[in-house]
KETORMAR-494159 format. One record per atom (N, C-alpha, C, O, CB): atom name; x negated, y, z negated; residue in three letters. Coordinates in Angstrom, 1 decimal. Atoms other than C-alpha are relative to their C-alpha. Glycine has a CB too. Layout:
<atoms>
CA / X / Y / Z / ALA
...
</atoms>
This chain:
<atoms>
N / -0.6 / 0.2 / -1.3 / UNK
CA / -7.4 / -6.4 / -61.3 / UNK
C / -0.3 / 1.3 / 0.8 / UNK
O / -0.3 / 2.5 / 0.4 / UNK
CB / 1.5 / -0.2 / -0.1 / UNK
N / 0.6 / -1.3 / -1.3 / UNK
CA / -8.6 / -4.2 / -58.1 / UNK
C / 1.3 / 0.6 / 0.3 / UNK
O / 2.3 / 0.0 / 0.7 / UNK
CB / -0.7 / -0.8 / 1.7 / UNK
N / -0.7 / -0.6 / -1.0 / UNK
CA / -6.6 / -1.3 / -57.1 / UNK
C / -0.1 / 1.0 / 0.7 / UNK
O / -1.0 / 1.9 / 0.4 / UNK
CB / 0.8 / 0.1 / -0.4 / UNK
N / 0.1 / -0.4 / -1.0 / UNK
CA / -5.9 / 0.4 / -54.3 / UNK
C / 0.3 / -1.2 / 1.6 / UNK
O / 0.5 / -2.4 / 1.3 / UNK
CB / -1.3 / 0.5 / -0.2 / UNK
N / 0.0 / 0.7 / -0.9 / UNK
CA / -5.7 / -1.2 / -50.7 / UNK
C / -1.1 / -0.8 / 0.6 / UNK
O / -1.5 / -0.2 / 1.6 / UNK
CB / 0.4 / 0.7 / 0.7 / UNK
N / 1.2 / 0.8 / 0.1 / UNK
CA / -8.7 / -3.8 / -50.2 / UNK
C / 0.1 / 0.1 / 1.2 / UNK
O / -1.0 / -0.5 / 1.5 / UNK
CB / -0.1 / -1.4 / -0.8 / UNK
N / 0.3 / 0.5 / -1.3 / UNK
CA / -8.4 / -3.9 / -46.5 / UNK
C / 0.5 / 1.2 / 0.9 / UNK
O / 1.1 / 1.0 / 1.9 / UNK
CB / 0.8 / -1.4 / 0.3 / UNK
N / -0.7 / -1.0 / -0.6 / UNK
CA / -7.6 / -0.3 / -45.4 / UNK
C / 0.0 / 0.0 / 1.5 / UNK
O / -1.0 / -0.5 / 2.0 / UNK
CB / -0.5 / 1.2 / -0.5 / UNK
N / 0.3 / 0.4 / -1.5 / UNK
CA / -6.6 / 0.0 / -41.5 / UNK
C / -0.3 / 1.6 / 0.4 / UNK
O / 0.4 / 2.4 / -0.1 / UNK
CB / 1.5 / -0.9 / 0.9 / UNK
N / 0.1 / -1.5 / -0.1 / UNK
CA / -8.0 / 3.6 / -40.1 / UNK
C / 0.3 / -0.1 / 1.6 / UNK
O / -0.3 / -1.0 / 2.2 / UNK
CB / -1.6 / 0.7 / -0.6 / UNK
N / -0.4 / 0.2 / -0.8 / UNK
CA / -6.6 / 4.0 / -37.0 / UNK
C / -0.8 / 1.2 / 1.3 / UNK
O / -0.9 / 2.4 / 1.0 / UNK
CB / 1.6 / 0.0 / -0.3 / UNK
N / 0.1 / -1.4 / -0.8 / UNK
CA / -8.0 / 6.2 / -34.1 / UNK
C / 0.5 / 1.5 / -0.2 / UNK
O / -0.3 / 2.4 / -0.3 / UNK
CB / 0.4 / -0.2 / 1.1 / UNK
N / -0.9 / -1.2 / 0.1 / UNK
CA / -5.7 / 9.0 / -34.4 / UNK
C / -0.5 / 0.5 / -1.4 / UNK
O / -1.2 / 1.6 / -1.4 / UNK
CB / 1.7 / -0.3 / -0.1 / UNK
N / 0.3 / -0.4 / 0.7 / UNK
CA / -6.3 / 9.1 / -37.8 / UNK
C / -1.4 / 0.5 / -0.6 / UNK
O / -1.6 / 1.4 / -1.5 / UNK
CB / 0.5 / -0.6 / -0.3 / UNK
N / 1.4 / -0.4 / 0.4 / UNK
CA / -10.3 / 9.2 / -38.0 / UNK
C / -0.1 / 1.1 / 1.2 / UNK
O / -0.8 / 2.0 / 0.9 / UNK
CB / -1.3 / -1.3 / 0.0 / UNK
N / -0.1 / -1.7 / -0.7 / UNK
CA / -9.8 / 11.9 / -35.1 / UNK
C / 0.6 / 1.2 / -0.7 / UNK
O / 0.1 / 2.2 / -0.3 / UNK
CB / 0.8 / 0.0 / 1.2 / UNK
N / 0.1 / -1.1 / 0.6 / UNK
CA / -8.5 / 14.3 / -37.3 / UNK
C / 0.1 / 0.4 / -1.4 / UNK
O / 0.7 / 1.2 / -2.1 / UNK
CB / 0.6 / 0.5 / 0.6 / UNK
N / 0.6 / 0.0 / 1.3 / UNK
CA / -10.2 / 13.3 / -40.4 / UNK
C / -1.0 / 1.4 / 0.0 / UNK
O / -0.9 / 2.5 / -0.7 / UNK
CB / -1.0 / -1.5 / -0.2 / UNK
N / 1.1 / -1.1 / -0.2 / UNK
CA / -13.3 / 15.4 / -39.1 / UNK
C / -0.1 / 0.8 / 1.0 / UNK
O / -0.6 / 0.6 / 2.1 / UNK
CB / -1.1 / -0.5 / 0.1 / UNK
N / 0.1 / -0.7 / -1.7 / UNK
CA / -12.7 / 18.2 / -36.8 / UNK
C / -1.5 / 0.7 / -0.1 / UNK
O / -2.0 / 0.7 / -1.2 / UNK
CB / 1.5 / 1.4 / 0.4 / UNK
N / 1.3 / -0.4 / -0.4 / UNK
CA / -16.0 / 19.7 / -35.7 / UNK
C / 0.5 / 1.9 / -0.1 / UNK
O / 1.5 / 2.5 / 0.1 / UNK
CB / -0.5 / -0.8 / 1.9 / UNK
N / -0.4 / -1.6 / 0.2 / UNK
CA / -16.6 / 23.4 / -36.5 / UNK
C / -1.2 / 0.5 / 0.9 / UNK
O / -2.3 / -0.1 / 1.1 / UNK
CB / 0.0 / 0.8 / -1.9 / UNK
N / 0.3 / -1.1 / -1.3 / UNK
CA / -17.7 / 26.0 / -34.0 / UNK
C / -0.4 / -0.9 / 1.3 / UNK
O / -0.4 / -2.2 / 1.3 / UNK
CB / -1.5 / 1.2 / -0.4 / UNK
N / 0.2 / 0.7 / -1.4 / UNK
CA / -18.8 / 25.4 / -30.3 / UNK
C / -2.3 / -0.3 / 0.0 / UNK
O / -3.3 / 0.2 / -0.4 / UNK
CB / 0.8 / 1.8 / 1.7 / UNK
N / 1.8 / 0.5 / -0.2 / UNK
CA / -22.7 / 24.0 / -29.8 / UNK
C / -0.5 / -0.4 / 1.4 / UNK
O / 0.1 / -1.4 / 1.8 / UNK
CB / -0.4 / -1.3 / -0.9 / UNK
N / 0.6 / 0.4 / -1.2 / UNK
CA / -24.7 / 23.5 / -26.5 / UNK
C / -0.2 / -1.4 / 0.5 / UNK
O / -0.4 / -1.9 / 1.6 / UNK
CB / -1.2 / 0.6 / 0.0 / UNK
N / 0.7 / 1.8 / 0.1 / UNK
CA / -25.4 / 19.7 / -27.4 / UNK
C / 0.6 / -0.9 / -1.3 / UNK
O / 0.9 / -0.6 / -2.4 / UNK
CB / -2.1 / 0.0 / -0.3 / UNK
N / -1.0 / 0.7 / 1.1 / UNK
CA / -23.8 / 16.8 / -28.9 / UNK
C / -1.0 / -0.1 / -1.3 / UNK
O / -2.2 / 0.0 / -1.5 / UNK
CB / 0.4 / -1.8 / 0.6 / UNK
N / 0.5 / -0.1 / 1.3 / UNK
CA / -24.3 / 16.6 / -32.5 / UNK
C / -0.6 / -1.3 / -0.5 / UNK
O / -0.2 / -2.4 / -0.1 / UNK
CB / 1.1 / 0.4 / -0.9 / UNK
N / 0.9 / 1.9 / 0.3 / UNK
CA / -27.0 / 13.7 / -34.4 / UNK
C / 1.3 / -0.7 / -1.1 / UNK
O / 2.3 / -0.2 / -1.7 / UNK
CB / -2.2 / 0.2 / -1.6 / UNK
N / -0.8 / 1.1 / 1.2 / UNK
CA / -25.2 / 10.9 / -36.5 / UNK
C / -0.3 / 0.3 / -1.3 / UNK
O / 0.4 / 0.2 / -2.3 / UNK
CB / -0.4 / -1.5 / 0.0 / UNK
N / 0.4 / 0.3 / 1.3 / UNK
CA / -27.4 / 11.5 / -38.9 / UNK
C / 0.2 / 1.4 / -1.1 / UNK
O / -0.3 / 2.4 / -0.6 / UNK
CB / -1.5 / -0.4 / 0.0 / UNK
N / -0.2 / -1.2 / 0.7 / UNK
CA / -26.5 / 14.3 / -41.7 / UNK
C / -1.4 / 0.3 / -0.9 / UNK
O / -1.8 / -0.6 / -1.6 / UNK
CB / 1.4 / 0.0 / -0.9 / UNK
N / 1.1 / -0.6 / 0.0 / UNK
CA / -29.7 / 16.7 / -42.4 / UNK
C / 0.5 / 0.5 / -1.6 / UNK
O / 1.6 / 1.1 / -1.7 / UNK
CB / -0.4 / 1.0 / 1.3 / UNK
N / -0.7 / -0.6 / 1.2 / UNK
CA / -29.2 / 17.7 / -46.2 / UNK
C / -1.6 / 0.6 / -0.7 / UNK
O / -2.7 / 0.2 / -0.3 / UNK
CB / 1.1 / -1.3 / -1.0 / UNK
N / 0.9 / -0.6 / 0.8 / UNK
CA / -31.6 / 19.7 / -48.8 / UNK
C / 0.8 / 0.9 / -1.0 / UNK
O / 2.0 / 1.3 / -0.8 / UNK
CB / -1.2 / 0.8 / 0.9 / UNK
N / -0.4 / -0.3 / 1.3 / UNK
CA / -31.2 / 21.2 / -52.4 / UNK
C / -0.6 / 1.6 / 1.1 / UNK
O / -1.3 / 1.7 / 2.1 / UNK
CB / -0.8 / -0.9 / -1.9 / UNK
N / 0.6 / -1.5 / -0.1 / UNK
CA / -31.8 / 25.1 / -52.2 / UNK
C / 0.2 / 0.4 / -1.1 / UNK
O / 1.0 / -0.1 / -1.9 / UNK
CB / 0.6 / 1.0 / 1.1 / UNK
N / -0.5 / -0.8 / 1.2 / UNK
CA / -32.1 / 27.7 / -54.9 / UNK
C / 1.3 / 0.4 / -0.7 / UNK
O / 1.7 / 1.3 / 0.1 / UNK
CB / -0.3 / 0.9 / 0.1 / UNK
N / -1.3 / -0.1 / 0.5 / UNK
CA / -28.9 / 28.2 / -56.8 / UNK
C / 0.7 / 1.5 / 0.4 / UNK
O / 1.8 / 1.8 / 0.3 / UNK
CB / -0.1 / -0.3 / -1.6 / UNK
N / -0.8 / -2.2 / -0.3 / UNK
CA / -28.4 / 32.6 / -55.6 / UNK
C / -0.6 / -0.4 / 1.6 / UNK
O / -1.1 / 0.6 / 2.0 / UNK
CB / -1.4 / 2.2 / -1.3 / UNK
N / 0.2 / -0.1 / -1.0 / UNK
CA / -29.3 / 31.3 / -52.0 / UNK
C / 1.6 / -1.0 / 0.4 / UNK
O / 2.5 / -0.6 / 1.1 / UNK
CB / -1.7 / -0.5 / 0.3 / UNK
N / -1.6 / 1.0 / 0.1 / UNK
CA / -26.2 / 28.2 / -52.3 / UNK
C / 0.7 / 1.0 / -0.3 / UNK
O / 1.5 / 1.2 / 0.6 / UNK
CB / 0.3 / -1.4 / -1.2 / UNK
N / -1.4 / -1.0 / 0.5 / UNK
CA / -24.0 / 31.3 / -54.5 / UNK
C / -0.1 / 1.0 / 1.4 / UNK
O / 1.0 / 1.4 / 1.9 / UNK
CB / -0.3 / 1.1 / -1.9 / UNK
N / -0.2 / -0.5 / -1.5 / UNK
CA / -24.9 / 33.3 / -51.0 / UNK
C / 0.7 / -0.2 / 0.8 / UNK
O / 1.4 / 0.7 / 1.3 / UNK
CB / -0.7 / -0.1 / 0.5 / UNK
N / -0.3 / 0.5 / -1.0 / UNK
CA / -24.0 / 31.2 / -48.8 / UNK
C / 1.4 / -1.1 / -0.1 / UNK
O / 1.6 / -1.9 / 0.8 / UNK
CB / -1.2 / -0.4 / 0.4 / UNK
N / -1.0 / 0.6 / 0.6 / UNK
CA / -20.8 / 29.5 / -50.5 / UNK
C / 0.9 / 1.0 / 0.2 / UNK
O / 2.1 / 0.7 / 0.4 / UNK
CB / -0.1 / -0.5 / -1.3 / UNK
N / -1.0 / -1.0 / 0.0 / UNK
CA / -19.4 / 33.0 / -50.5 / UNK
C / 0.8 / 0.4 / 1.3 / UNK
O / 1.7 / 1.2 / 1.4 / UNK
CB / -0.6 / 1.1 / -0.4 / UNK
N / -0.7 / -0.2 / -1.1 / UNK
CA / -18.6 / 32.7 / -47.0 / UNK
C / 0.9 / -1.1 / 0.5 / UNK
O / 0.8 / -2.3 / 0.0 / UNK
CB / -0.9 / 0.3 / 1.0 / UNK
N / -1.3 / 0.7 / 0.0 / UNK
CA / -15.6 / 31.2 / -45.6 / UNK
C / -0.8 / -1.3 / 1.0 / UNK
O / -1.8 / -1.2 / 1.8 / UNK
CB / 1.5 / 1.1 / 0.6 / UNK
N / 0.6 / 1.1 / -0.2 / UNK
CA / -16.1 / 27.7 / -44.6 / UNK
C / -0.4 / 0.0 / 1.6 / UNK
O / -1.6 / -0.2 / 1.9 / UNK
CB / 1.0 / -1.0 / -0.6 / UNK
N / 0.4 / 0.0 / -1.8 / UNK
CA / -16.0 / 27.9 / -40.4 / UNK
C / -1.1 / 0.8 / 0.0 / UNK
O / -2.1 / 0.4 / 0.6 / UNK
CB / 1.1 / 0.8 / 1.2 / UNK
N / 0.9 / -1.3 / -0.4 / UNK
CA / -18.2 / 31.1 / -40.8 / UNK
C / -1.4 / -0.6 / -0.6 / UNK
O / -2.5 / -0.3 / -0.1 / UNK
CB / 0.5 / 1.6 / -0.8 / UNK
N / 1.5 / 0.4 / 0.4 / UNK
CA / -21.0 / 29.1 / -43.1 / UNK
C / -0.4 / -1.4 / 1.2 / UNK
O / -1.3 / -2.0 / 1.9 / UNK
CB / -0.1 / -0.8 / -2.1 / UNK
N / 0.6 / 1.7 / -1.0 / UNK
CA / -21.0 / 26.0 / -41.0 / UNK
C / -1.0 / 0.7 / 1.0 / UNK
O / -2.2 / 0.6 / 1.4 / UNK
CB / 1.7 / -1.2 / 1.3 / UNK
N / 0.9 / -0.6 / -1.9 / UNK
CA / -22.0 / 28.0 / -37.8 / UNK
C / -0.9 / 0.9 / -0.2 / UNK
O / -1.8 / 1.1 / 0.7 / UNK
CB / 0.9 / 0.9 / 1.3 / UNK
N / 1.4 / -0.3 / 0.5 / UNK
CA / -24.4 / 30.1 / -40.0 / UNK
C / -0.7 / -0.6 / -0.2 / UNK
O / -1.5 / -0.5 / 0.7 / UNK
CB / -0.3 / 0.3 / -0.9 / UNK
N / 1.1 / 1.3 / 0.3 / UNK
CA / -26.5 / 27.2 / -41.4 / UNK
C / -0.1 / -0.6 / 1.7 / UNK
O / -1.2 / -0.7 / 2.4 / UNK
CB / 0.8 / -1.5 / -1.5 / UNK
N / 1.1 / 0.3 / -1.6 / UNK
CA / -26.3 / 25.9 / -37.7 / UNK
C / -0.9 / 0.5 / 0.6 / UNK
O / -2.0 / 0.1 / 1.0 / UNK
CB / 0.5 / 0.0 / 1.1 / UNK
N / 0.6 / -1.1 / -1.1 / UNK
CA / -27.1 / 28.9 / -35.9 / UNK
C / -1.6 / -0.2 / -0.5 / UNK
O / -2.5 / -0.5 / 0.3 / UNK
CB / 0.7 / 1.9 / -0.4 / UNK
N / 1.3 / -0.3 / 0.6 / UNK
CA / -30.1 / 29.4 / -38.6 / UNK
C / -1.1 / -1.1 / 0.3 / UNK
O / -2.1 / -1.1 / 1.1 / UNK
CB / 0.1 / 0.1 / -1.7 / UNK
N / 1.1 / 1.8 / -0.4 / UNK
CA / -31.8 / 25.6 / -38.8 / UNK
C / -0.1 / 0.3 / 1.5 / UNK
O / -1.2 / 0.9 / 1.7 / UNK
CB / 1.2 / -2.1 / -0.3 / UNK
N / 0.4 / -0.2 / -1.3 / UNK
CA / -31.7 / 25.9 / -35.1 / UNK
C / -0.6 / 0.8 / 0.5 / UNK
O / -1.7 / 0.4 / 1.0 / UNK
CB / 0.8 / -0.1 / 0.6 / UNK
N / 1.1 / -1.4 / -0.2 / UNK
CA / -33.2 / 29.0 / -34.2 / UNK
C / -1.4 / -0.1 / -0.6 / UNK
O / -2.4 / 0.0 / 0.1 / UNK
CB / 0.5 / 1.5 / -0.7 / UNK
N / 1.0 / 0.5 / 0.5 / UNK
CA / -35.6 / 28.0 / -37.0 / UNK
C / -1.2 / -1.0 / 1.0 / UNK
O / -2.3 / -0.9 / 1.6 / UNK
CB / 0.7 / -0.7 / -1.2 / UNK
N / 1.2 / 1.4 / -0.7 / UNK
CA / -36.9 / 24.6 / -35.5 / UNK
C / -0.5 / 0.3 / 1.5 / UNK
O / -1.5 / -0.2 / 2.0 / UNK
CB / 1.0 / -1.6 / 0.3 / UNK
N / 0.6 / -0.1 / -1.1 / UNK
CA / -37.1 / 26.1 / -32.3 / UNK
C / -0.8 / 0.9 / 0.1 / UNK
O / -1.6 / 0.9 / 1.1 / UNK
CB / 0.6 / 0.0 / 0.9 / UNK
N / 1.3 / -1.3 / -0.1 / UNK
CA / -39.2 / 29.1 / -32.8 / UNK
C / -1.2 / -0.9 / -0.7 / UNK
O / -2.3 / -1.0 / -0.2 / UNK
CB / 0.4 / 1.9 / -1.0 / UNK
N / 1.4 / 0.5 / 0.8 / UNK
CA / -41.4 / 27.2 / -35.5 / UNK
C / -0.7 / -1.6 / 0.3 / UNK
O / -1.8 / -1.9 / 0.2 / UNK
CB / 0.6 / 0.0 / -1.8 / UNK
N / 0.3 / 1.7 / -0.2 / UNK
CA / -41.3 / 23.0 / -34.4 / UNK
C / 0.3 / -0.1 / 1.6 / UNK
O / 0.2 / -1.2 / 2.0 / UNK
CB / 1.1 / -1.2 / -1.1 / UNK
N / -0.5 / 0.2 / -1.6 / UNK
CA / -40.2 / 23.3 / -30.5 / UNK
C / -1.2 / 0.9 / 1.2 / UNK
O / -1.3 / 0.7 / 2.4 / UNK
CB / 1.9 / 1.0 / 0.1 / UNK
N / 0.9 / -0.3 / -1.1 / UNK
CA / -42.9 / 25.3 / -29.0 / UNK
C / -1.0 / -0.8 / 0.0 / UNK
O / -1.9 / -0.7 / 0.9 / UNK
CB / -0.5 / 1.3 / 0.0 / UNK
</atoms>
């Protein structure tokens, strides 16, 4: 027998602050989530920082990246 709630209702309110958005950005964000494996002492690097502070590192970085190397 199945359990849990088979027909859950998610209400606005509630999926608004499922996911709040971390730091400020120039441009709305893609749907799609960009993911990759990295070296395990580059992840223990970058795990060591507190969660707001890595988000808007890895942004800052990828972005700066693509546009100096894929944007000109």
């Amino acid at each position: 027998m199945p359990k849990g709630n088979p027909k859950p209702i998610q209400t606005p309110e509630f999926k608004a602050q499922q996911y709040k958005p971390v730091g400020e950005i120039d441009e709305p964000l893609a749907k799609k989530v960009t993911g990759v494996k990295l070296p395990k002492s580059v992840v223990d690097a970058i795990d060591a920082l507190p969660r707001e502070e890595k988000v808007r590192w890895l942004r800052q970085t990828l972005v700066n990246a693509a546009k100096a190397e894929l944007m000109n």
